[in-house]
N, C-alpha and C positions, 0 to 999 in steps of 0.2 A: 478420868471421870467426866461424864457428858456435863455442860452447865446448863443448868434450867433458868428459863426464864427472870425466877424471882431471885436468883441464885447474886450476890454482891460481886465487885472485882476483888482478885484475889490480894490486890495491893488499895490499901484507905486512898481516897480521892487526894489526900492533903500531900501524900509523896510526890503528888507529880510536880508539887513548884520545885522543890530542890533535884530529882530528875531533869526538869527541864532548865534549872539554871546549870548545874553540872554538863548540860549536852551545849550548852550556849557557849560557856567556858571551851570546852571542846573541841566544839565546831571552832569557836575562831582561832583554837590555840591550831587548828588543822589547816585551817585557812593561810594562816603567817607560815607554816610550816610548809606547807605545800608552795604557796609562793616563792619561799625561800631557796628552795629545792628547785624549783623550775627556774630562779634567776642562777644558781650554781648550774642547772642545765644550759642553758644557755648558753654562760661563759664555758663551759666544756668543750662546746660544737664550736663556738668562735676559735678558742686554742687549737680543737682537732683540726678545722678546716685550716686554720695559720700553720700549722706543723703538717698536714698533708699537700700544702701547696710549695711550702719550703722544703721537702723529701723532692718532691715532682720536681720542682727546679733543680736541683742539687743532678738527680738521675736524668733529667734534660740534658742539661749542660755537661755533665760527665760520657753517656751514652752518644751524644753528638760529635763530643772531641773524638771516642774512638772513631767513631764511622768517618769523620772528615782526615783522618789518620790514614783507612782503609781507600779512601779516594785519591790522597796523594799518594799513595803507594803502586794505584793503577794505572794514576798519570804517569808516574814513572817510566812504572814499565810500556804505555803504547810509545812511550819518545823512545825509549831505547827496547825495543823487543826480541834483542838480541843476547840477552842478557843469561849467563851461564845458569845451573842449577846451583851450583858454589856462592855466585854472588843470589842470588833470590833468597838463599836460605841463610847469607850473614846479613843481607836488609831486613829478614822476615823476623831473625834472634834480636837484631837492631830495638826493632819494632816493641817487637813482645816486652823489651828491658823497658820500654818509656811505657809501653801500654800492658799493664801485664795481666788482665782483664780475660784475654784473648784465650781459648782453649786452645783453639791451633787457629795460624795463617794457609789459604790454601790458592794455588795457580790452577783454576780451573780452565781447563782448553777449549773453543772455540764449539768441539761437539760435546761439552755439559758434561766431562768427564776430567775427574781432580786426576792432574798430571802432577803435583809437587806438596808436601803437606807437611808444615815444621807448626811440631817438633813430631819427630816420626813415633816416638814413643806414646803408647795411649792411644794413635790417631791410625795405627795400624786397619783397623776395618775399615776405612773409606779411602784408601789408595786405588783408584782407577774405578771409584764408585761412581756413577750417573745422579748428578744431581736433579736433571731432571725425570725424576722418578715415579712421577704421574700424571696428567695431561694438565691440571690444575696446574704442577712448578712449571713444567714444558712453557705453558704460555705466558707465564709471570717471568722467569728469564729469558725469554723470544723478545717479549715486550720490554727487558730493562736493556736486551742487546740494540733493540732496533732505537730505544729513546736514549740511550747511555747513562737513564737514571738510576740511583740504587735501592734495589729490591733488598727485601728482609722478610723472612719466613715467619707465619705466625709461630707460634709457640709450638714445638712438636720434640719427639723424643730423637734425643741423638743416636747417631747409629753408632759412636764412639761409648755410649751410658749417658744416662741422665737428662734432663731435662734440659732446654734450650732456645737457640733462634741464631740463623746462619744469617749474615749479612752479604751482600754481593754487590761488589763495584766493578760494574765495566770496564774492557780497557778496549776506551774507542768506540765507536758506537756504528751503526750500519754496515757500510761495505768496510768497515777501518777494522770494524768487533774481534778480537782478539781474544776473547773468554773473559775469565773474570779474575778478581783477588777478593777472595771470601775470607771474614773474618768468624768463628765460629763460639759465641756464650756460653756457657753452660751460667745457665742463668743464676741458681742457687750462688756459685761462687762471685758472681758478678755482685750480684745486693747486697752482699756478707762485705765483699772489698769497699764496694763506694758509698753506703750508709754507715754513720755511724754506730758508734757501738751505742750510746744515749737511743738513738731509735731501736736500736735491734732487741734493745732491753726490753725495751715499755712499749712495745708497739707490735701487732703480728700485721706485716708486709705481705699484700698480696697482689702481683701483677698477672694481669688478662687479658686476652685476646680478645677481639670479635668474634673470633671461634666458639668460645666457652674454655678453652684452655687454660689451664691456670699455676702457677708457682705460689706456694705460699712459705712464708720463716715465720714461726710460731716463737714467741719466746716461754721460759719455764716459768709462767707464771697464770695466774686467772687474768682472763678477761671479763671485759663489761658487753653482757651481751648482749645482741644489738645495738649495738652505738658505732655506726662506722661512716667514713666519712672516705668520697672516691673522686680521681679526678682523673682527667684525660692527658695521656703524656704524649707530648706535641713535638713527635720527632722524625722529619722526612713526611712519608706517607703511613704512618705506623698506625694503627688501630688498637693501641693500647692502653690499658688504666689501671692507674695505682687505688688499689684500696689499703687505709688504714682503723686497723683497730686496736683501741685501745686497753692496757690495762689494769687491773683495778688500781694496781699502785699508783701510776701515774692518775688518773683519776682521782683519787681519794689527795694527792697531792696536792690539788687545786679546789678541790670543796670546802666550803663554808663549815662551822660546829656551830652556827648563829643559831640555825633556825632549828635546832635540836636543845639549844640552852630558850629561847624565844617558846618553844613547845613545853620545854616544862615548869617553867616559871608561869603560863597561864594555866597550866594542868593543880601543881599544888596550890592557883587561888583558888580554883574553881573546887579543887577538895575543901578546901579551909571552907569558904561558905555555906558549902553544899550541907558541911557538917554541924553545921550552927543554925542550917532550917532544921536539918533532922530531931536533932534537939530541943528545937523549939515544936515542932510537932508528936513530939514523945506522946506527949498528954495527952491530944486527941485520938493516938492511935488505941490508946488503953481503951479510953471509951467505945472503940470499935470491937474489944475483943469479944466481948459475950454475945452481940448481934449477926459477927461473923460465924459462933459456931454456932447458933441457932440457923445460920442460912448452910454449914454446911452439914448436919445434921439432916435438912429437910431436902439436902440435893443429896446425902448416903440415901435413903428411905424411897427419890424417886430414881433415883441408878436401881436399888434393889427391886423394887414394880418394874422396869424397865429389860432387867435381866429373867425378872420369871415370866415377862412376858415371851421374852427369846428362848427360856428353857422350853416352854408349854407348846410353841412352834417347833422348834428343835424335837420335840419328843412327839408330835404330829403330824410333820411335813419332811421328805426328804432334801436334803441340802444342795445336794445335783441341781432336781431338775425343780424344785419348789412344788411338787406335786403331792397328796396326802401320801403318808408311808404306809403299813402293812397294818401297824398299830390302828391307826386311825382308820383308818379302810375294814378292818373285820369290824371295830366296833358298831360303824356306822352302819356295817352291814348287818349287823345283829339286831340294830335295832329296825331297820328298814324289813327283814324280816318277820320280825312281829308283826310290822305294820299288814303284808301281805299275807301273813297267818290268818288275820282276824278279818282280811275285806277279800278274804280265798283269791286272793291273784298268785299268780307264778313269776318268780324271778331267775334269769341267767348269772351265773357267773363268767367271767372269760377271762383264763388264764393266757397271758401272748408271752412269746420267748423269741426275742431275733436269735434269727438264723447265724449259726459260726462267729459270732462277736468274741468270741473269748482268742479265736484265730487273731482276729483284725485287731485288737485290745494287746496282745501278745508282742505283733509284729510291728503296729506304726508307734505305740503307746500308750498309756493310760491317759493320758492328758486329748490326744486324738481320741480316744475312744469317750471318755467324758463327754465330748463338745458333739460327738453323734449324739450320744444319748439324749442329749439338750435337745437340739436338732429332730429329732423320733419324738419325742415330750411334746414340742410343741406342735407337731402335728397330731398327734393322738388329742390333744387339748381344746384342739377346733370341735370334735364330736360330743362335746360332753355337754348335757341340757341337764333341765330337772328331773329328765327319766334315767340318762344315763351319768355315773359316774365314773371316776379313774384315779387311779393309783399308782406309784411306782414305788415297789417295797425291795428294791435294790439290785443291782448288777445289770443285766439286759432282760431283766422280767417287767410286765406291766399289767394292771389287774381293772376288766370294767366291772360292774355290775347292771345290768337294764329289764328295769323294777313295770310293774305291773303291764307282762304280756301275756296275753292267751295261749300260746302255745309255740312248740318252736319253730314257727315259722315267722316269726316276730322278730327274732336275731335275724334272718337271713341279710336282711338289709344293713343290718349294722356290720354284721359281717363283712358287709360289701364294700363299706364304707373304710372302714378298720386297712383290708387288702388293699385301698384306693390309696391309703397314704402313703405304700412303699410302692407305687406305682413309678413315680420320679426319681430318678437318682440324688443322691443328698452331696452337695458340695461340702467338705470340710477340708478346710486349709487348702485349698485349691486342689483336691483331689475327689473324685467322682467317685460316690460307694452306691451300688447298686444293692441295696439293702430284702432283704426277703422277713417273713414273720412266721411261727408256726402258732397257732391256737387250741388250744384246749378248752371245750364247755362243757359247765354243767349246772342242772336243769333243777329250781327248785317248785314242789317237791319232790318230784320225782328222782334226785340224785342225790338226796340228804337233806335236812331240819334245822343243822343248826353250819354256820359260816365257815367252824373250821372241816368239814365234813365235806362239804361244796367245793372248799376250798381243795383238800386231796384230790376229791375225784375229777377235779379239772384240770390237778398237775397229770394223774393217770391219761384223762385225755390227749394231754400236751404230748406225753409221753408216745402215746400209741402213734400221734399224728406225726412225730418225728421218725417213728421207725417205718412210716410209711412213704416217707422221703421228704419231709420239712417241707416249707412253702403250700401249710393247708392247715384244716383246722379238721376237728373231731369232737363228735359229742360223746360225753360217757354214758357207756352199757352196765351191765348186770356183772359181763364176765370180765370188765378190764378190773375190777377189783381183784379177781381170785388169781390173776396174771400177775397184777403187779406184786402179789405177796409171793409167789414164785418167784419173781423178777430179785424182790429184797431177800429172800432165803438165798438165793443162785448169789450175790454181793456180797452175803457175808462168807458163805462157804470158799469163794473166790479168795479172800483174803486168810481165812484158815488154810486152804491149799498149797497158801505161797509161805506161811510162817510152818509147815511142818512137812514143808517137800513132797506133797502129792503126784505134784506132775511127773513125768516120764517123756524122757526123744524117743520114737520108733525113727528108723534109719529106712530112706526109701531108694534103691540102688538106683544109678543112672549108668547106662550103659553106652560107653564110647566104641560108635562102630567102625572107625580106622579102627583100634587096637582090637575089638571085638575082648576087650574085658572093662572091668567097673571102676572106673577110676573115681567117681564121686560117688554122693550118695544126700540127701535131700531130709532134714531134720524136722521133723512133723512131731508137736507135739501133742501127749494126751494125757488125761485127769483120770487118775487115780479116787473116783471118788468112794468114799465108804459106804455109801447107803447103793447109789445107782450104776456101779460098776465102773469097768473103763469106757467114758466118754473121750468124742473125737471130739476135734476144735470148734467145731460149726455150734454146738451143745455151748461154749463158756464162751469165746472167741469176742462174737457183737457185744454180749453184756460187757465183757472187759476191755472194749471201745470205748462204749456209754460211761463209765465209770472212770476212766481215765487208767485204769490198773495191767490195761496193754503195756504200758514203758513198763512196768515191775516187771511184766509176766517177758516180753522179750528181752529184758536184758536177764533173766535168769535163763534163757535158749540160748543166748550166745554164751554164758559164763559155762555151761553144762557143754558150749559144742566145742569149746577150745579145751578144756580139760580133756571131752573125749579126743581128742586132736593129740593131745599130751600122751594119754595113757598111750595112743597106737604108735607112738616116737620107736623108730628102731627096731620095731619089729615088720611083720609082713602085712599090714596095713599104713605101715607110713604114707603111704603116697594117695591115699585119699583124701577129697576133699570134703566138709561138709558146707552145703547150702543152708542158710535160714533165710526164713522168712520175717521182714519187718513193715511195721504199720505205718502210715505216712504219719500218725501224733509219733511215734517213736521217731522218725524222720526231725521233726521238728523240734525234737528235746536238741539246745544248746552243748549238752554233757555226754552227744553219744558216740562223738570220734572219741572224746580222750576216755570213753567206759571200754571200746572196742580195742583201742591201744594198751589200754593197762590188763584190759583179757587175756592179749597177748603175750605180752612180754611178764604177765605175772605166770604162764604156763610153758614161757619159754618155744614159742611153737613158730612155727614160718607162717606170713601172712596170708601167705599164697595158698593154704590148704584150709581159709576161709575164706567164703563165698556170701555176697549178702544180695538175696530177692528181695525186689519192689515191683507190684504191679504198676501196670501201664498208666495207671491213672493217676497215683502217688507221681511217679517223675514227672509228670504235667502240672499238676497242681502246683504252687509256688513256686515255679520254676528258678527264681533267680535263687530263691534260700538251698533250692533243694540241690541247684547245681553248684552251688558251694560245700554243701557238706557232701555230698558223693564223691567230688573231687579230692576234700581232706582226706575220706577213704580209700579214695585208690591210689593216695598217694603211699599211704602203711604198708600199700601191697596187697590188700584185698582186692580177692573179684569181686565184681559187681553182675548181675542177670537182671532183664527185663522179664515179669513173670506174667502170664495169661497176654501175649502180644498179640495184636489182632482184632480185639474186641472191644477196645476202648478208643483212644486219640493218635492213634497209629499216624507219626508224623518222620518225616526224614530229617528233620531239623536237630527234634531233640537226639536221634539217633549218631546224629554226626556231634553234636556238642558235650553229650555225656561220655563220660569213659566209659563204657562198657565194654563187659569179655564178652555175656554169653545173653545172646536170646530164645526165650522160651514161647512156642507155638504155642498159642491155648489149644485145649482140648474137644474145643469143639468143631473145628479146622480138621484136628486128624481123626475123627470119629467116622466120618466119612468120606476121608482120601481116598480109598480104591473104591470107593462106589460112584461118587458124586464130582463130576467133572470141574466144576466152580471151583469145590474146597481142595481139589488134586491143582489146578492153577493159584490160585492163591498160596497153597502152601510150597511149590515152586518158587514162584516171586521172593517171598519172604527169603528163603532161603540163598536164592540170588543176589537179592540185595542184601544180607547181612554179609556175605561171604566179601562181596563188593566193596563192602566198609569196615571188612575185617574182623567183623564180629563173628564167634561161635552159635551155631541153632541148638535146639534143644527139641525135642518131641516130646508132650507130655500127654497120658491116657492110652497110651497103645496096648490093644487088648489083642490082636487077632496076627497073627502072622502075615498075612498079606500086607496090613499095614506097616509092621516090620521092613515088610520086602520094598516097598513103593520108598522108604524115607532112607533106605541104604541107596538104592536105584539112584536118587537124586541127591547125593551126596550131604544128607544131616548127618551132624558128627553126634549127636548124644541121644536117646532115645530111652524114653523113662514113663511106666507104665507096669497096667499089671501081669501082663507076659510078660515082663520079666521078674517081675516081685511084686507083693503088697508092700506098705510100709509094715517092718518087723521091730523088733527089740534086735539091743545091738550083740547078745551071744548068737541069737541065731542068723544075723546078715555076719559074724565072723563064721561062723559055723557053715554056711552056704559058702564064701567067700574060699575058704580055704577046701572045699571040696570041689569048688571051681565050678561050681552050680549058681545059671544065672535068673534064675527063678525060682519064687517059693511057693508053696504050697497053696491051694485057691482059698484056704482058710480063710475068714472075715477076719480085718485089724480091729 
């Protein structure tokens, strides 16, 4: 609950002394505590650095006796360098019994190549290996032969297993160099022999190179993390450091219990006291109780004012864009009417709809699509005076009103104004949306009396201006009313069609002219309607655009063209194909590879003997979505056809990037092939280049024989038109089919 002003603290002024004597207690029982803790830190890092300095010596002095081991042994051999492999290898066992450290002892020769290696067992991989094995060692042993000093490898993996560092002593140095006597670690076992088991316990041991290279012995137990303490081991030229850390056991070995007894002996004074103010302020707290719920009584009462304020907004103003809502917009309008009833002026209404938002809303998100809206809102928000008003009563709809004009030429300018604001593109979230508007007006009185009337006949406007291609505005007539109740009759029948199976496929042959028979055939639906006969698709088709009732209406063509796919299994139609047609919203539905997959395999039928057309302008359109889901499709085995190609965005891009079988010539290309020298070139090309990218043609509208003749001539393989059929019902395309008749009667479908 908000606090008001006159509103008390929710705790009596008198608690805060035992509060703050309680936090004084506290604070200094935290103080001693904390102290106490940093002087046990302290002494910690003092021990760790004493026991990491005494490790460091220990592995000094032990790691130095080998290597000076390693150097008498090289002196040796330059005094006598005559020396058998018999005796090298019982000085070398010699060796190993006092130093037993050693992985192997090795007699490297003169050209960097181990001639002798004990104990032969284990050390088998590096018998006649090249020690200098990169340009890096090359010149570290050039330089330890030309100075006679001894070289040690940083940390590197052995070629015998495991982890390490090879030592090398001279024998003899420049013109004398005689190779080397290399001693070989595996480091792991080196730290386990010469630390004790006390450290290996309570301590994880980590030795490093300058490299970054590293060995670490972990012991089984917790560590204290971060607490570690490192020191540099001082041995030859060696570039190496011991780090140690410790663990909690040893830790906790050395810490104090003072400052944890010290914390709570000043914690239970400071309760005892704390408890004996409380006490003592009982009394006054009572006397606060009845004034405290008179203050919150009067902060319920203004929360409750505070909340009808926000309901009263809430039920006025849209939440989106803070704009009045629909509610509050007719009323206003109702009464601004009156007002222009009685002083005879005219008012507009304007209904605006952005263009394709529900696409953009779909694809980037609701939350992107939100923040346009915001974005539109405020620019519509600049135009609004005391003549004009605005509104947004929800989704990508916006609503003005502009009150006392003479006539409609009054709007024009606002209109003007309105289209000025999607003139810029709108930045949201770093993306550029090139936004468009359609409009709808209507004119009072001349288009209705009272707000929701105006309000219709300006969705009808909206309506009309979009079927005349969005990105424009229209005022309403006399006859978009007796349309649009057509438009709602034709919507609902639409949806009685689909719940009692009205529709019907007519089947339209296509004819393949290598084989010179029909191996497809092109699934064309029509309406069954009861009042106005059989309608073609052009009749239901748009309206079940605008409606959204296309995905119903094409996924019930594909579910009727795989069944008829089924019925012809095994008989003398198995081998056709049928084509349907889909709409780029059906494109779009997320659900319609796995409707297309379950079609199949719930009729059992091969994929390959369905086809699915998109015109030219669908595969354009959202290119990146649409070439994903065309690709799921052709992955099931369906064909794909480009339909009416030619007349839209005819691009070699998309043509190389989509799977497609088969391209379909529009109809207005072959209409006049053998007359017209242009459309006889162009429909060459086409044909060229799909053949070129391995795509199938198609000929669609061929009416006349000659045209026939021209598209055999130049080799299109399908040819589909009404020389050779109308689209028919599917007994009479089996009934032609099996009388081997490749056309049917010039009857009207």
């Amino acid at each position: 609950m908000a606090r008001t002003e006159t509103q008390r603290p929710a705790w009596p002024l008198s608690l805060w002394l035992p509060i703050c004597v309680m936090l004084v207690f506290f604070c200094l029982g935290a103080l001693l505590w904390v102290a106490a803790r940093n002087h046990d830190q302290e002494q910690l890092k003092l021990a760790l650095q004493v026991e990491t300095a005494n490790v460091a010596q220990q592995l000094e002095d032990d790691f130095r006796t080998h290597i000076q081991a390693l150097i008498r042994m090289a002196d040796r051999r330059a005094i006598d360098p005559s020396i058998t492999p018999a005796q090298w290898k019982a000085d070398a066992e010699n060796y190993r019994k006092h130093f037993p450290y050693y992985q192997a002892l090795e007699w490297i020769g003169p050209d960097m190549h181990i001639r002798w290696v004990n104990p032969i067992a284990g050390n088998e991989a590096v018998q006649n290996y090249n020690v200098a094995f990169n340009t890096t060692r090359r010149h570290a042993l050039e330089r330890a032969a030309a100075t006679g000093k001894v070289d040690i490898t940083p940390i590197l993996t052995l070629r015998q297993g495991g982890t390490g560092a090879v030592v090398y002593a001279p024998i003899g140095k420049g013109e004398h160099f005689n190779g080397f006597i290399a001693g070989v670690f595996h480091l792991q076992n080196l730290l386990q022999g010469l630390l004790s088991d006390e450290v290996l316990r309570n301590f994880a041991v980590t030795v490093s190179d300058g490299d970054g290279k590293t060995l670490s012995l972990t012991p089984n137990t917790p560590l204290v993390a971060g607490f570690t303490r490192s020191q540099a081991l001082r041995i030859f030229d060696l570039n190496w450091t011991l780090t140690l850390e410790p663990s909690h056991r040893w830790a906790n070995a050395r810490r104090s219990e003072w400052s944890n007894f010290v914390l709570l002996a000043i914690l239970l004074c400071g309760i005892l006291i704390t408890g004996l103010l409380v006490l003592a302020q009982a009394a006054m707290r009572r006397k606060q109780i009845l004034q405290e719920t008179q203050d919150a009584l009067k902060a319920e009462i203004d929360q409750r004012e505070m909340v009808q304020s926000d309901l009263e907004r809430a039920a006025n103003f849209n939440p989106l864009t803070n704009l009045p809502n629909r509610r509050f917009f007719m009323e206003d309008l109702e009464s601004t009417l009156r007002q222009s009833e009685e002083n005879q002026r005219s008012l507009a209404l304007i209904l605006l709809d952005l263009d394709r938002f529900q696409t953009l809303n779909d694809t980037l998100g609701h939350l992107h699509g939100d923040t346009l809206l915001n974005a539109v809102a405020q620019r519509l928000q600049q135009l609004t005076s005391k003549r004009i008003s605005l509104a947004h009563p929800g989704a990508d709809e916006f609503m003005f009103y502009l009150r006392d004009i003479s006539g409609p030429e009054d709007i024009v300018p606002l209109v003007s104004r309105i289209r000025g604001c999607f003139e810029l593109p709108f930045d949201i979230q770093g993306i550029q949306h090139k936004v468009t508007a359609t409009l709808g007006i209507s004119l009072f009185p001349e288009s209705g009396h009272d707000a929701n009337t105006l309000l219709r006949n300006a969705d009808i406007a909206l309506y009309r201006a979009k079927e005349n291609g969005r990105n424009n505005y229209q005022f309403f007539t006399s006859d978009m009313h007796q349309r649009a109740l057509q438009h709602l009759e034709l919507t609902k029948s639409l949806h009685r069609a689909l719940s009692q199976d009205e529709f019907v496929l007519f089947m339209q042959p296509q004819l393949d002219l290598h084989e010179n028979r029909v191996d497809s055939v092109e699934a064309l639906i029509r309406w069954h309607h009861p009042e106005r006969g059989l309608l073609p698709p052009s009749e239901f088709i748009p309206v079940a655009e605008e409606t959204g009732m296309i995905t119903e209406i094409g996924r019930w063509v594909i579910r009727k063209a795989c069944e008829q796919i089924a019925r012809w299994q095994g008989g003398p139609f198995s081998h056709l194909r049928i084509a349907v047609n889909l709409s780029g919203r059906e494109l779009e539905s997320p659900e319609l590879v796995d409707f297309i997959e379950n079609s199949l395999l719930s009729n059992g039928i091969n994929a390959a003997n369905l086809e699915i057309e998109l015109t030219e302008e669908i595969f354009i359109d959202n290119i990146t979505h649409n070439l994903e889901q065309l690709v799921r499709v052709s992955r099931l085995g369906v064909q794909l056809a480009i339909d009416d190609f030619g007349v839209g965005y005819s691009s070699l891009a998309y043509l190389r990037n989509f799977p497609v079988n088969l391209l379909k010539i529009d109809r207005s290309f072959v209409e006049h092939v053998d007359t017209r020298q242009d459309d006889a070139m162009i429909v060459r090309a086409v044909i060229n280049l799909a053949h070129n990218l391995g795509v199938r043609v198609a000929a669609e509208g061929i009416e006349t024989e000659s045209q026939l003749a021209f598209l055999r001539a130049h080799h299109c393989d399908v040819a589909q038109g009404y020389l050779i059929s109308k689209p028919v019902p599917v007994d009479k395309l089996e009934t032609a089919l099996l009388e081997q008749r490749y056309s049917t009667d010039n009857t009207p479908s």
